[in-house]
PDB file of N, CA, C and O in Angstrom:
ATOM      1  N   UNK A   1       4.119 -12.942  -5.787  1.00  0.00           N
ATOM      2  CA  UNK A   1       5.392 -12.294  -5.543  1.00  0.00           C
ATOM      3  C   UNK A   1       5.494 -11.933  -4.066  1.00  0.00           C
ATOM      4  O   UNK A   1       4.617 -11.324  -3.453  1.00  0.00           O
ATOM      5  N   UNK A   2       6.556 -12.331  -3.591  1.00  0.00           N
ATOM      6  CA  UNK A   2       7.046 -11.704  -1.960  1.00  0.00           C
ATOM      7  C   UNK A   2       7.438 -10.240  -1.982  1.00  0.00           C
ATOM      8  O   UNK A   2       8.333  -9.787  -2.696  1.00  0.00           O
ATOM      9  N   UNK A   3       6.877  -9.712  -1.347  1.00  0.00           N
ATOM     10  CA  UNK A   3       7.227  -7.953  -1.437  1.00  0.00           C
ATOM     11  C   UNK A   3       8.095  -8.081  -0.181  1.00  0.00           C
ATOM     12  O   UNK A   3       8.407  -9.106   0.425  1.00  0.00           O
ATOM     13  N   UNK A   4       8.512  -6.413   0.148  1.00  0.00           N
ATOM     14  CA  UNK A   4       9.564  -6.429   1.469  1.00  0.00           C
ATOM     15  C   UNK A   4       9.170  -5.290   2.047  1.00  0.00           C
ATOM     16  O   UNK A   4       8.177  -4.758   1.550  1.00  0.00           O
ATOM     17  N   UNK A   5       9.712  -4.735   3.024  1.00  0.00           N
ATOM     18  CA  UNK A   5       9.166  -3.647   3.434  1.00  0.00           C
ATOM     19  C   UNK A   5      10.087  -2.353   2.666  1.00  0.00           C
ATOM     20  O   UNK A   5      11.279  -2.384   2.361  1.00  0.00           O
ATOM     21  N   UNK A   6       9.187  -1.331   2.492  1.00  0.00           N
ATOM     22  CA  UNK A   6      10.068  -0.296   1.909  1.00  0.00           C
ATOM     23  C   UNK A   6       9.964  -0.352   0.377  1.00  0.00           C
ATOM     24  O   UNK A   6      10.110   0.723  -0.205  1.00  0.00           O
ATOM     25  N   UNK A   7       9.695  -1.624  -0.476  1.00  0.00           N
ATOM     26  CA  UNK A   7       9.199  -1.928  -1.615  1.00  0.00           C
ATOM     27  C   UNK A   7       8.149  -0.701  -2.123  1.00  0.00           C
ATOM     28  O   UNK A   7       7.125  -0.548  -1.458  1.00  0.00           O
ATOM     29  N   UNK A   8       8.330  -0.028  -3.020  1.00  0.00           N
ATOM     30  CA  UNK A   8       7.176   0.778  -3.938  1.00  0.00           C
ATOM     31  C   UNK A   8       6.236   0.003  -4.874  1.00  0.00           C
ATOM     32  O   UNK A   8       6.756  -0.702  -5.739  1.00  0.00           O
ATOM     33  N   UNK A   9       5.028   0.066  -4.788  1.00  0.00           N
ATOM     34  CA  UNK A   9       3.873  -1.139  -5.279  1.00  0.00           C
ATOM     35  C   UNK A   9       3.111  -0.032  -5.925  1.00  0.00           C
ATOM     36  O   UNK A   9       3.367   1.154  -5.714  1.00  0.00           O
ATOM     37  N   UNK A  10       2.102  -0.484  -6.773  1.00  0.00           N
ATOM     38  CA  UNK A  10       1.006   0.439  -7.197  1.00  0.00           C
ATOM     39  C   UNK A  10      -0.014  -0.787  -7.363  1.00  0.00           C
ATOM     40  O   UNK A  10       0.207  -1.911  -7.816  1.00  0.00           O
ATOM     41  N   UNK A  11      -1.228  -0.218  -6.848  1.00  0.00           N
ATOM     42  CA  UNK A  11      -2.208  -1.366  -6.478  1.00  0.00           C
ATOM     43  C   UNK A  11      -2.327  -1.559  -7.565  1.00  0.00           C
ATOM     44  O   UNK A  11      -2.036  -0.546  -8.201  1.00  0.00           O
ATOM     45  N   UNK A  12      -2.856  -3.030  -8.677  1.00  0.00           N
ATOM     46  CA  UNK A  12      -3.275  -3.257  -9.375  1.00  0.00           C
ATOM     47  C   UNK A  12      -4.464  -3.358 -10.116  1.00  0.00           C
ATOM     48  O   UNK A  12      -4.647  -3.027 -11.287  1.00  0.00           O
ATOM     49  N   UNK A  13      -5.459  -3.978  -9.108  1.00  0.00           N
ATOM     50  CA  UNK A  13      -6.453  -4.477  -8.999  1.00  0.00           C
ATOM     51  C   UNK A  13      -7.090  -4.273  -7.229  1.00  0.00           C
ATOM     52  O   UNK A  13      -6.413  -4.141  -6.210  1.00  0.00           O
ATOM     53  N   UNK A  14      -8.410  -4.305  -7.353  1.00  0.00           N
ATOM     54  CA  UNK A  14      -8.837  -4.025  -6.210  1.00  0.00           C
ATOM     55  C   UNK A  14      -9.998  -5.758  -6.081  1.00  0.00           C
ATOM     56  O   UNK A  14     -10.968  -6.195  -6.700  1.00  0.00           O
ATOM     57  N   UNK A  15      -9.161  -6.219  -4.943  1.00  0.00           N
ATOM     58  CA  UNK A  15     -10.354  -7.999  -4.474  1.00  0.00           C
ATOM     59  C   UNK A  15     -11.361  -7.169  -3.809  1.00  0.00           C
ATOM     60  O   UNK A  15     -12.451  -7.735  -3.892  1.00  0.00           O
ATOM     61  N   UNK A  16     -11.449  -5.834  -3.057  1.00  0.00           N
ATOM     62  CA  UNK A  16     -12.437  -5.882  -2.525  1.00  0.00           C
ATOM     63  C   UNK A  16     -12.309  -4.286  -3.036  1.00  0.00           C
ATOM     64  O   UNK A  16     -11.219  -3.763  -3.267  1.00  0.00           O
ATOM     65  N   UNK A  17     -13.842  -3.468  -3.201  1.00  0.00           N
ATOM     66  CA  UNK A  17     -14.075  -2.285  -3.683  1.00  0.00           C
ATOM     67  C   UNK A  17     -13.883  -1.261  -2.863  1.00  0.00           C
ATOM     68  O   UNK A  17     -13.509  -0.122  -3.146  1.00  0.00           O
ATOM     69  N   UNK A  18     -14.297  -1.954  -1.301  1.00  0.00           N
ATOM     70  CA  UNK A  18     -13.870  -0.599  -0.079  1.00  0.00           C
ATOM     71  C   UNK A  18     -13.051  -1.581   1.196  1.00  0.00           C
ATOM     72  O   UNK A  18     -13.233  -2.741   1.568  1.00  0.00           O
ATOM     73  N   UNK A  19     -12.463  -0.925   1.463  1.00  0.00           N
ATOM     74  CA  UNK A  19     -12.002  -1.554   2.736  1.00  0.00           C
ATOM     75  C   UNK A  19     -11.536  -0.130   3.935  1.00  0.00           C
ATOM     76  O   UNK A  19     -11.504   1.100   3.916  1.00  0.00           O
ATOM     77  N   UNK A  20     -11.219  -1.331   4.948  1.00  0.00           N
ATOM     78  CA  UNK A  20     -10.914  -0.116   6.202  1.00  0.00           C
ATOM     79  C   UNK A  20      -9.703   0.390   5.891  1.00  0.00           C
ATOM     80  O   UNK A  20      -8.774  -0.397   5.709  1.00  0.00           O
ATOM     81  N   UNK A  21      -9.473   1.975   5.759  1.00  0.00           N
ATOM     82  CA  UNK A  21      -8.544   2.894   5.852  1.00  0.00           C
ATOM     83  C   UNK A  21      -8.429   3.817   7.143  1.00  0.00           C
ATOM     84  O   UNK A  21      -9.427   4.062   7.821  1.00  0.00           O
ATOM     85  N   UNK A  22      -7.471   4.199   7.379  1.00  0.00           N
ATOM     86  CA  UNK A  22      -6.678   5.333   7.704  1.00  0.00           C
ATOM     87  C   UNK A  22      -6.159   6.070   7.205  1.00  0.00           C
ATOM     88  O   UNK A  22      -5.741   5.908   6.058  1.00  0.00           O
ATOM     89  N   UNK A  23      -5.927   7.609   8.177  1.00  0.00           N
ATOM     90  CA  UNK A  23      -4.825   8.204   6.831  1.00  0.00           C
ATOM     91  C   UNK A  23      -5.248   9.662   7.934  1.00  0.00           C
ATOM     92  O   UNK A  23      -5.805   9.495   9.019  1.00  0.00           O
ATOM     93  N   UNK A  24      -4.882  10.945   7.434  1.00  0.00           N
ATOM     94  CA  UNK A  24      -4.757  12.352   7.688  1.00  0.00           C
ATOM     95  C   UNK A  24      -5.551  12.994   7.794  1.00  0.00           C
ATOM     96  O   UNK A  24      -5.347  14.179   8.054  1.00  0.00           O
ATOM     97  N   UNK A  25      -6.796  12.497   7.640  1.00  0.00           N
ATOM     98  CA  UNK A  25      -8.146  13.198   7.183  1.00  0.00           C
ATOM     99  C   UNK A  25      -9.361  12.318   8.108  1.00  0.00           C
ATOM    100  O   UNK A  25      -9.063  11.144   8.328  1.00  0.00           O
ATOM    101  N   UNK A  26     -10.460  12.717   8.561  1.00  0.00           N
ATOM    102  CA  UNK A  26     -11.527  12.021   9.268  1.00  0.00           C
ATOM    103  C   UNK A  26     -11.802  11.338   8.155  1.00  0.00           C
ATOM    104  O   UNK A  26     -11.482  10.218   8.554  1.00  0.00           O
ATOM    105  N   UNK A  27     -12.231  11.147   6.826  1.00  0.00           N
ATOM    106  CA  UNK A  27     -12.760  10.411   6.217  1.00  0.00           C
ATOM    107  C   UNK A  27     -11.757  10.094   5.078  1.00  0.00           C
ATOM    108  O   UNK A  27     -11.908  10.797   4.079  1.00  0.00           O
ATOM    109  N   UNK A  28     -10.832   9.239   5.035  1.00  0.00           N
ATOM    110  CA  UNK A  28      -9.407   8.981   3.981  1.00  0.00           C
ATOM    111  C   UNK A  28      -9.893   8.487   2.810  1.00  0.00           C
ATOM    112  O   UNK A  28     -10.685   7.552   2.934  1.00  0.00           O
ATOM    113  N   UNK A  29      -9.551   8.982   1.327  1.00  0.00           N
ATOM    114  CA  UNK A  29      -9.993   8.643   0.350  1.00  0.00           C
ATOM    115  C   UNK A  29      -9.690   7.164  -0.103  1.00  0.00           C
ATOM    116  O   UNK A  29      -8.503   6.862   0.019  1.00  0.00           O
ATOM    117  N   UNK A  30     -10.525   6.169  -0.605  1.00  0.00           N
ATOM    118  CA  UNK A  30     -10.454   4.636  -0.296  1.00  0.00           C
ATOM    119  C   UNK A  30      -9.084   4.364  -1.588  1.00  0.00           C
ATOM    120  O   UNK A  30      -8.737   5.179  -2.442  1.00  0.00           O
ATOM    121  N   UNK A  31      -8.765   3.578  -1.459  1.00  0.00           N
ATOM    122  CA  UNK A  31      -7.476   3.204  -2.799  1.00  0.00           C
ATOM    123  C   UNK A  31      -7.930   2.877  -3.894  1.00  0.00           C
ATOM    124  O   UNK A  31      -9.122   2.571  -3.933  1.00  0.00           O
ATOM    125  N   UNK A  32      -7.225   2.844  -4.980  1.00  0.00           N
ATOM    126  CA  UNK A  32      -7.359   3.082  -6.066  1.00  0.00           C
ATOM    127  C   UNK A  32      -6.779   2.144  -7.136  1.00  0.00           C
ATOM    128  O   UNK A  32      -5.712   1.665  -6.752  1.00  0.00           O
ATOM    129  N   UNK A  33      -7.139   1.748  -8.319  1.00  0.00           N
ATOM    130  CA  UNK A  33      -6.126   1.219  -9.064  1.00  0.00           C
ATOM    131  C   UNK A  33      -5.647   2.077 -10.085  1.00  0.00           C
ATOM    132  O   UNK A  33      -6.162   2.740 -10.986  1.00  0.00           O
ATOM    133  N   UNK A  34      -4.130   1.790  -9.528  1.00  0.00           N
ATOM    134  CA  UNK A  34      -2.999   2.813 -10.106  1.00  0.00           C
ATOM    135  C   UNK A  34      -1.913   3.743  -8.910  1.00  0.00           C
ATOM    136  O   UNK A  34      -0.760   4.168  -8.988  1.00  0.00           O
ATOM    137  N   UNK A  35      -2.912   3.769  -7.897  1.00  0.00           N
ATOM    138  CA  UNK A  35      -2.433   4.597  -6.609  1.00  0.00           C
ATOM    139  C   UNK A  35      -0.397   3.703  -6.049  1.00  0.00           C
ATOM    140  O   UNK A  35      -0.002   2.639  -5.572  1.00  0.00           O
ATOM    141  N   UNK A  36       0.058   4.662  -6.402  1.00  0.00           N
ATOM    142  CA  UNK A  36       1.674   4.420  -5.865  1.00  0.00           C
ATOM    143  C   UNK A  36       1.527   3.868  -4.535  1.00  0.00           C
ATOM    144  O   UNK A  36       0.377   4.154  -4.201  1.00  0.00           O
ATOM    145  N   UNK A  37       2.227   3.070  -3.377  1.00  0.00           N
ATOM    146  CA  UNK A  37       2.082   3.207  -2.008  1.00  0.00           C
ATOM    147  C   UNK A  37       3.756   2.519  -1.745  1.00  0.00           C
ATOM    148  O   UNK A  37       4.650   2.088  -2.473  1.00  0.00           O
ATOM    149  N   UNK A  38       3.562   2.700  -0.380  1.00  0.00           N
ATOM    150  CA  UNK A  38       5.159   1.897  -0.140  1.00  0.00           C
ATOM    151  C   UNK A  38       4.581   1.130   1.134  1.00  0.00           C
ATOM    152  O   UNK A  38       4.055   1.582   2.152  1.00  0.00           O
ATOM    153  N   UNK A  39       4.862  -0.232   0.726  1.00  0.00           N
ATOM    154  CA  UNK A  39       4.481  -1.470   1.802  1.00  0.00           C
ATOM    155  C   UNK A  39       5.404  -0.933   3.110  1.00  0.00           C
ATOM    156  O   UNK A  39       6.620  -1.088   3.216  1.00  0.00           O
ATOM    157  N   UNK A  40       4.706  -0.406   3.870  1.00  0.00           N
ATOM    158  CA  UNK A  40       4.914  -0.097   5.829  1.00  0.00           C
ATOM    159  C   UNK A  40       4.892  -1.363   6.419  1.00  0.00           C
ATOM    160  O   UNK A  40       5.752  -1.292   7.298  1.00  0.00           O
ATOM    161  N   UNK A  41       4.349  -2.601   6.442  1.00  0.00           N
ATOM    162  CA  UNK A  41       4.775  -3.924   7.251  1.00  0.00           C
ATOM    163  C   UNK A  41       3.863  -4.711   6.448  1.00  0.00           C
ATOM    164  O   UNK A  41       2.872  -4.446   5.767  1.00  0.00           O
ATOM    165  N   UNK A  42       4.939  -6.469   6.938  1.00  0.00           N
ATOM    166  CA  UNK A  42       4.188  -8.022   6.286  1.00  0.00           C
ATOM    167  C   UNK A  42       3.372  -8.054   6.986  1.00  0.00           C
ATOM    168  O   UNK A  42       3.791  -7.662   8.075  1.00  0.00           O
ATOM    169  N   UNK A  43       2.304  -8.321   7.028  1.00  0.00           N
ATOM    170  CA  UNK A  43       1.448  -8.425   8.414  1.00  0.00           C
ATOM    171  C   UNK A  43       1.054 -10.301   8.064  1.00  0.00           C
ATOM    172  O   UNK A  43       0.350 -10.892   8.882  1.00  0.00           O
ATOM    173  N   UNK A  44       1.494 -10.920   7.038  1.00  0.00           N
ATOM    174  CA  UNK A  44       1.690 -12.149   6.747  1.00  0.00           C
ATOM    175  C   UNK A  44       0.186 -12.960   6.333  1.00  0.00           C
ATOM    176  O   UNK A  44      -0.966 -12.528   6.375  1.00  0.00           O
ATOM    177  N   UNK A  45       0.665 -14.171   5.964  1.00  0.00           N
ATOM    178  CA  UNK A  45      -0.137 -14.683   5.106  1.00  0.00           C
ATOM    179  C   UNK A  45      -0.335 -13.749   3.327  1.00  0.00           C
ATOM    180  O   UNK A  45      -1.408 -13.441   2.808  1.00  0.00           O
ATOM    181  N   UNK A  46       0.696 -13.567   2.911  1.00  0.00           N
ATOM    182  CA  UNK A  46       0.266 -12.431   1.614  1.00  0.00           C
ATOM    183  C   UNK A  46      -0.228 -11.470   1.906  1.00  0.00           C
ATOM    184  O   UNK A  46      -0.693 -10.898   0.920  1.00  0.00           O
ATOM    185  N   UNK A  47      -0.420 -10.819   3.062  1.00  0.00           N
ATOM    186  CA  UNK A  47      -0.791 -10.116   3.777  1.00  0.00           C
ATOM    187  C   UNK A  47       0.052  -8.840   3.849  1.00  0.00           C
ATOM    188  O   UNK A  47       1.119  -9.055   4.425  1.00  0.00           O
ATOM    189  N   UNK A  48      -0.148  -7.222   3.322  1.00  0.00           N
ATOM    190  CA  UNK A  48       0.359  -6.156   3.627  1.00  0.00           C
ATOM    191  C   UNK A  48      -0.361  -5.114   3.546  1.00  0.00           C
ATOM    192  O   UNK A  48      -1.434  -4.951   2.964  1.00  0.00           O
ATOM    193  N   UNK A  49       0.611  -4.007   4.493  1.00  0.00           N
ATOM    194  CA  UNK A  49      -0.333  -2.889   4.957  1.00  0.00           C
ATOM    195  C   UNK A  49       0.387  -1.909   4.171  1.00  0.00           C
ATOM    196  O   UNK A  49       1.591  -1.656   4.215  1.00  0.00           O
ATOM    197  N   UNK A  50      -0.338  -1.491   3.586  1.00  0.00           N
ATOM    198  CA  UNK A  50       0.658  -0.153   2.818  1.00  0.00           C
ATOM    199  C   UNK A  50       0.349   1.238   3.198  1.00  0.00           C
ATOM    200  O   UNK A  50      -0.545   1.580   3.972  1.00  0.00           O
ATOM    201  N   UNK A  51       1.189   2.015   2.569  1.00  0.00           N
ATOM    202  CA  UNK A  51       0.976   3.862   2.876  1.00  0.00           C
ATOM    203  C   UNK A  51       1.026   4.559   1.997  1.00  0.00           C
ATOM    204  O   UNK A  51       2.115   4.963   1.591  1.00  0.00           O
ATOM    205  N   UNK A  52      -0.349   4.984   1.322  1.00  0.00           N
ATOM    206  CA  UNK A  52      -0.272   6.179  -0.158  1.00  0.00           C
ATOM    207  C   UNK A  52       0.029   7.237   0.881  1.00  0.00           C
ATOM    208  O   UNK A  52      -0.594   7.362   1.936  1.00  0.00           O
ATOM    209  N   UNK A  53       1.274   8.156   0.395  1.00  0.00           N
ATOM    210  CA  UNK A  53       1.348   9.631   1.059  1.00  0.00           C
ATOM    211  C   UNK A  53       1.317  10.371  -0.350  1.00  0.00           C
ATOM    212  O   UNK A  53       1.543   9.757  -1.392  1.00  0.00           O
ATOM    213  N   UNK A  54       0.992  11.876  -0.310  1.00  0.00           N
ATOM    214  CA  UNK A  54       1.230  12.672  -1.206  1.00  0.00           C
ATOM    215  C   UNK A  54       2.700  13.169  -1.710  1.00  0.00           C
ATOM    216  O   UNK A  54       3.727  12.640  -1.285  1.00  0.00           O
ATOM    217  N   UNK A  55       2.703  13.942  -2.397  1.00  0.00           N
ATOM    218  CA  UNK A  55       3.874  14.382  -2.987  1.00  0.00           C
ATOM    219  C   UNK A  55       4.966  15.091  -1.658  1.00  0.00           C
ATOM    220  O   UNK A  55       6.185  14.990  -1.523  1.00  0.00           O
ATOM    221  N   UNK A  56       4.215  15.617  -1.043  1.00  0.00           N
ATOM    222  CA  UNK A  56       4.549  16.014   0.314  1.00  0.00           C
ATOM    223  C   UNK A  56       4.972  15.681   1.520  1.00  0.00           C
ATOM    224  O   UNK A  56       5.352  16.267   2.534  1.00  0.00           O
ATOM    225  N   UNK A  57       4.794  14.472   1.122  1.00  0.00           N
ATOM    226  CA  UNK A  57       4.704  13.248   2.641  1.00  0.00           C
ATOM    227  C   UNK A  57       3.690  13.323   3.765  1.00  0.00           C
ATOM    228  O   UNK A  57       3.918  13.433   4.970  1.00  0.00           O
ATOM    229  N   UNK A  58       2.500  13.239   3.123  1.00  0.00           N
ATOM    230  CA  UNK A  58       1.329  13.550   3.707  1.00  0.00           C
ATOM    231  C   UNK A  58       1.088  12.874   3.579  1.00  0.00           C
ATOM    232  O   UNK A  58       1.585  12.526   2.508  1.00  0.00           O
ATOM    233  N   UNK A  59      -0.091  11.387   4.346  1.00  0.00           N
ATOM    234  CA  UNK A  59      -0.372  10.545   4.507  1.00  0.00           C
ATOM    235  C   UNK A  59      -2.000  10.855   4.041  1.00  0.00           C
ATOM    236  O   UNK A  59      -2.822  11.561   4.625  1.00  0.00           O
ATOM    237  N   UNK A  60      -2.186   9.914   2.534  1.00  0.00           N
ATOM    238  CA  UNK A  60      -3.453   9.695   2.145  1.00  0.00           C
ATOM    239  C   UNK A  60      -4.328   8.508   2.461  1.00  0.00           C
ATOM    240  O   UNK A  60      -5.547   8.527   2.635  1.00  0.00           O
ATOM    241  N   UNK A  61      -3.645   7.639   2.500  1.00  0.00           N
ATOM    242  CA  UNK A  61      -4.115   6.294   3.384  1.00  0.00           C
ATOM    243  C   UNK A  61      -3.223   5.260   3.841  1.00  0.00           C
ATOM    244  O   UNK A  61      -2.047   5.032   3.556  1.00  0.00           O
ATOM    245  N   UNK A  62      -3.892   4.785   4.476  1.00  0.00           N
ATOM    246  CA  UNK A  62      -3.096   3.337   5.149  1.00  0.00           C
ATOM    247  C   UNK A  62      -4.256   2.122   4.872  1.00  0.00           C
ATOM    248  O   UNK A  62      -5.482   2.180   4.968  1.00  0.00           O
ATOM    249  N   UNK A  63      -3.356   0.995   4.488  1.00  0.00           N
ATOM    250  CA  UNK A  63      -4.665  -0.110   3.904  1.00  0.00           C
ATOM    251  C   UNK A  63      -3.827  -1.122   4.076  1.00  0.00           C
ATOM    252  O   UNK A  63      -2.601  -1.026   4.124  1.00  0.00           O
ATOM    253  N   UNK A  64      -4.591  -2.296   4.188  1.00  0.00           N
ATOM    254  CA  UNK A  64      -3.958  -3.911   4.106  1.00  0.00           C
ATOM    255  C   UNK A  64      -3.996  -4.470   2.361  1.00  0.00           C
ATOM    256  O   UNK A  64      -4.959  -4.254   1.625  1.00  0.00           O
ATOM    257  N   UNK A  65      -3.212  -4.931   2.096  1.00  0.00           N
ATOM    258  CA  UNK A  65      -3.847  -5.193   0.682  1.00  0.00           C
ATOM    259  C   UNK A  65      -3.402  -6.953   0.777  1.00  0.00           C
ATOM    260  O   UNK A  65      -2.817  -7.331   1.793  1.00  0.00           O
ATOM    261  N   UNK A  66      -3.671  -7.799  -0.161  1.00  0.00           N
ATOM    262  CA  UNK A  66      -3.058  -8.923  -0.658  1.00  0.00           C
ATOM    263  C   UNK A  66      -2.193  -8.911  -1.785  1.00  0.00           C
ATOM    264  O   UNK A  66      -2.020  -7.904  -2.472  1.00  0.00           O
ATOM    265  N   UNK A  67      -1.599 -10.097  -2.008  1.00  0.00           N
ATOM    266  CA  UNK A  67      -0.180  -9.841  -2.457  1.00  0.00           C
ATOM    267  C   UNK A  67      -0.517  -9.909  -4.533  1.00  0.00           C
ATOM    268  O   UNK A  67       0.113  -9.545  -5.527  1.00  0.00           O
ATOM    269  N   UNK A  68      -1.908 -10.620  -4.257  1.00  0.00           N
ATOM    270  CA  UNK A  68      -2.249 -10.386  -5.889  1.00  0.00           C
ATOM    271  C   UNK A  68      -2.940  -9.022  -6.362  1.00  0.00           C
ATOM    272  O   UNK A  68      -3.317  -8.836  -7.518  1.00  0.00           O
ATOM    273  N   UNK A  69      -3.044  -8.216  -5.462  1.00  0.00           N
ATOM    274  CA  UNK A  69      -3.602  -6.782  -5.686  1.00  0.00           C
ATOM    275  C   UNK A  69      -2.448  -5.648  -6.147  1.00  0.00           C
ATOM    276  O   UNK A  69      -2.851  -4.706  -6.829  1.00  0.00           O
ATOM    277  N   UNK A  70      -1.133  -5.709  -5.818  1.00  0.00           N
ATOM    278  CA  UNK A  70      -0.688  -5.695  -6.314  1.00  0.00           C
ATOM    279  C   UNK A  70       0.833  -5.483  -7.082  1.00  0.00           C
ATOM    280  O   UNK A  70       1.594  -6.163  -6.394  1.00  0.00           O
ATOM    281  N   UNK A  71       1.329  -5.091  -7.771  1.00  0.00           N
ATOM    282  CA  UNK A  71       2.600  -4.523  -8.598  1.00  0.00           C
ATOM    283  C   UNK A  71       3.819  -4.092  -8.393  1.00  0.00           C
ATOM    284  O   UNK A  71       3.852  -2.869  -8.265  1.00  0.00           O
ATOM    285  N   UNK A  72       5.408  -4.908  -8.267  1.00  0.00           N
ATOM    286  CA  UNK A  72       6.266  -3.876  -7.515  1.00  0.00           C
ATOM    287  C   UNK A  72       6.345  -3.040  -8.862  1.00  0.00           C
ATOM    288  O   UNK A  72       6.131  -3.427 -10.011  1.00  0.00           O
ATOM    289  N   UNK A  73       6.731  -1.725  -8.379  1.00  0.00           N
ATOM    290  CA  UNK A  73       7.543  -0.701  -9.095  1.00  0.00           C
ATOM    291  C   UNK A  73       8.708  -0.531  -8.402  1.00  0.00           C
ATOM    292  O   UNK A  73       9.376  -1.365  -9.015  1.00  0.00           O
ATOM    293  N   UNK A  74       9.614   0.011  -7.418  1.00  0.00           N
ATOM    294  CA  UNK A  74      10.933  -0.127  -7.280  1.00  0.00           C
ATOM    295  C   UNK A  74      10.909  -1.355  -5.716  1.00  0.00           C
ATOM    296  O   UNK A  74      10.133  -1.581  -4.788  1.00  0.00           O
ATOM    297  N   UNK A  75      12.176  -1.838  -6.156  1.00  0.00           N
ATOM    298  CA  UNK A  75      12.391  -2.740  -4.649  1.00  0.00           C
ATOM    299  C   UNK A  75      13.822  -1.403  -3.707  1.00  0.00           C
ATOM    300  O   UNK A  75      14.670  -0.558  -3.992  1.00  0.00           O
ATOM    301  N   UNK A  76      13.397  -1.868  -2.920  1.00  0.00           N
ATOM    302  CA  UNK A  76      14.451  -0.406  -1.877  1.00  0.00           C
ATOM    303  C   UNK A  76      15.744  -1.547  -1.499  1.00  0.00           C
ATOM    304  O   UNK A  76      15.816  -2.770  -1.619  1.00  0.00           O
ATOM    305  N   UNK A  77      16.623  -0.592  -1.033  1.00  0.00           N
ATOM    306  CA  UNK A  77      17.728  -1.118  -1.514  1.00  0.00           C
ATOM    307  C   UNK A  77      18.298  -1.098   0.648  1.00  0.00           C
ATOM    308  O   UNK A  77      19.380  -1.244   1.216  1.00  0.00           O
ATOM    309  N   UNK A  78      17.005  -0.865   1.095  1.00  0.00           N
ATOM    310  CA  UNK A  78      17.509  -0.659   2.353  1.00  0.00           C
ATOM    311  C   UNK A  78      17.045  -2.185   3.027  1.00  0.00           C
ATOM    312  O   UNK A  78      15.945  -2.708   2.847  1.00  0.00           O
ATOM    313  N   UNK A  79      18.121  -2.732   3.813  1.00  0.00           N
ATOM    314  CA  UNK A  79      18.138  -4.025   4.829  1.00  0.00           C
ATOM    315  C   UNK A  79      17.460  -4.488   5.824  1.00  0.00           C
ATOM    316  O   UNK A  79      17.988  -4.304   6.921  1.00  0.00           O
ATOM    317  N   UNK A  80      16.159  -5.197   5.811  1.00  0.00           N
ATOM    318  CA  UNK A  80      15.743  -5.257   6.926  1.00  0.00           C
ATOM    319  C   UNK A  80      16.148  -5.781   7.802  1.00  0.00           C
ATOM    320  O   UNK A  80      15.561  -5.720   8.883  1.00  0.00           O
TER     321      UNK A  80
END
């Protein structure tokens, strides 16, 4: 599936168990399957970087994922 930016995903599946994060915290809790995020940019090749924030808009991580990892839940209705 082609995602877009602004798209709401929830990882599905994890291809790899840890990967490099970012996020709000010196040590950002790694992603999850089930974790909500909203794809922040294509970075291409099936290739995307997403952003779990909290309920708050607090930034829990930032991660690259592939496009079989996972799930839309809403598509955004805003134009790139």
């Amino acid at each position: 599936m082609l995602f877009q930016v602004d798209d709401t995903v929830r990882v599905a599946r994890l291809l790899e168990a840890e990967r490099e994060v970012t996020g709000s915290v010196d040590v950002p809790p790694q992603p999850r399957v089930g974790d909500t995020a909203t794809i922040a940019a294509d970075v291409g090749e099936g290739i995307y970087l997403l952003e779990c924030c909290t309920d708050d808009g607090v930034l829990r991580w930032m991660a690259e994922f592939a496009a079989e990892e996972l799930s839309l839940i809403d598509r955004s209705d805003v134009e790139s």
